[in-house]
C-alpha positions as CSV (number, residue, x, y, z in Angstrom):
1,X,91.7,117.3,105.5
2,X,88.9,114.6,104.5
3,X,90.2,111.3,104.5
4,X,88.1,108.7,102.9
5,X,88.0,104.8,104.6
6,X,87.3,102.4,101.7
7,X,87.0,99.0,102.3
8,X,86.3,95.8,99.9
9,X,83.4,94.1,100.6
10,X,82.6,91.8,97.5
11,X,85.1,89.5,96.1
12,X,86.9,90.7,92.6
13,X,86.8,87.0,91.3
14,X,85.3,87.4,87.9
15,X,85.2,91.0,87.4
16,X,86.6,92.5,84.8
17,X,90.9,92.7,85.2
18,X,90.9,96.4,85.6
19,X,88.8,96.6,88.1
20,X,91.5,93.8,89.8
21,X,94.1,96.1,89.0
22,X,92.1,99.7,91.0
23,X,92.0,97.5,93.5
24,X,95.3,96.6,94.0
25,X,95.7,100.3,93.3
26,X,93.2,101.1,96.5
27,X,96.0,99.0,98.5
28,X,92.8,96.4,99.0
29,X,92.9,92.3,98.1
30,X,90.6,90.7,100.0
31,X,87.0,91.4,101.5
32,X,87.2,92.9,104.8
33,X,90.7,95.0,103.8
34,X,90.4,98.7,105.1
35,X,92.6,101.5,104.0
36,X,92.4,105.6,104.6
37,X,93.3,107.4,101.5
38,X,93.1,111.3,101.1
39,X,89.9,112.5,99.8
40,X,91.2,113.4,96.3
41,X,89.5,113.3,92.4
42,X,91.3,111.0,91.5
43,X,90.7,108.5,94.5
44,X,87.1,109.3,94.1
45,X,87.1,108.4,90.2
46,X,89.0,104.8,91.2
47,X,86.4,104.4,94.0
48,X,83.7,105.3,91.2
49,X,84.8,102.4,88.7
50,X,84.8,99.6,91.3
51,X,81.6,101.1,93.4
52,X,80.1,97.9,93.3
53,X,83.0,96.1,95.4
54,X,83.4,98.3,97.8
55,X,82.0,100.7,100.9
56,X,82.9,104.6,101.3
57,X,82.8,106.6,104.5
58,X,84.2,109.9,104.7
59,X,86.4,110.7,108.0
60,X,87.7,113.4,109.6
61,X,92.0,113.3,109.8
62,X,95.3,114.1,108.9
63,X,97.1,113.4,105.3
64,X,99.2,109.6,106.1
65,X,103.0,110.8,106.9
66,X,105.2,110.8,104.0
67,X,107.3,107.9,103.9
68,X,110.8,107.9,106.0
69,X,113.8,107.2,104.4
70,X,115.1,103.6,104.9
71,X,117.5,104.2,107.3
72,X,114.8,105.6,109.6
73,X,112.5,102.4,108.6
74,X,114.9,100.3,110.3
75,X,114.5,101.7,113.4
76,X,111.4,102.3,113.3
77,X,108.2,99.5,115.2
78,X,106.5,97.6,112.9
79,X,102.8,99.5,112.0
80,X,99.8,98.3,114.2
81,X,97.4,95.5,112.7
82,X,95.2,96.7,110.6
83,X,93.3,94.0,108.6
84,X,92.1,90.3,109.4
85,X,95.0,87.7,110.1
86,X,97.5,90.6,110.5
87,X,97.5,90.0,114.5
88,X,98.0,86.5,113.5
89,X,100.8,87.5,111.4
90,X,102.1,89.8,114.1
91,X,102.3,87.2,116.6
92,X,104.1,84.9,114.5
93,X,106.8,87.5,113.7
94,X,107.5,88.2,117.5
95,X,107.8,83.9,118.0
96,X,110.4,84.4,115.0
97,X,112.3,87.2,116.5
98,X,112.3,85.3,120.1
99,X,113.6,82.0,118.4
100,X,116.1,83.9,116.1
101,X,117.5,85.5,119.7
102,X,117.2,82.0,121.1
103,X,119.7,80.7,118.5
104,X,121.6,83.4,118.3
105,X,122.5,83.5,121.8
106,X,122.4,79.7,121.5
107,X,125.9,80.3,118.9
108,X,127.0,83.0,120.7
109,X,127.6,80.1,124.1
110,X,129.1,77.5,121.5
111,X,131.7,80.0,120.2
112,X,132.5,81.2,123.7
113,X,133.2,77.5,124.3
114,X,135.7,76.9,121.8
């Protein structure tokens, strides 16, 4: 299936608010943001109206997964980086997941204790 990679490359400060709103709709925000979407009419007719914000390219894939139940997103790793500052975020997730083990492990010694 054709999969189209749109990414935002103007700002949407002062354009009109539904143009905002297709974005948001696009999954984009902010210049730079990348997302694959399935080459359908009505992608193509959002792309259309807001043409003047962003880039197109056609690529060759599979249709994104459905999305898992929530029990399975639980167990499930945390989706690669995919835009700027996500490796940033990323990297301060896994120093709040070490310090979270830190004190849990630190509570788990003080109960022993007692």
């Amino acid at each position: 299936m054709t999969m189209l990679r749109v990414t935002q490359v103007r700002s949407s400060i002062g354009s009109k608010p539904r143009h905002r709103g297709t974005l948001r709709a696009l999954r984009l925000g902010r210049i730079g943001r990348s997302h694959t979407l399935p080459d359908r009419p009505e992608i193509r007719g959002m792309v259309a109206s807001v043409n003047h914000l962003v880039t197109v390219e056609e690529v060759e894939g599979e249709a994104p997964a459905p999305a898992a139940t929530a029990a399975a997103d639980t167990a499930a790793p945390a989706p690669a980086p995919s835009g700027p500052g996500d490796d940033a975020r990323a990297r301060m997730a896994a120093a709040v997941q070490s310090e979270l083990a830190a004190t849990k492990a630190a509570l788990g010694n003080a109960e022993e204790e007692s």
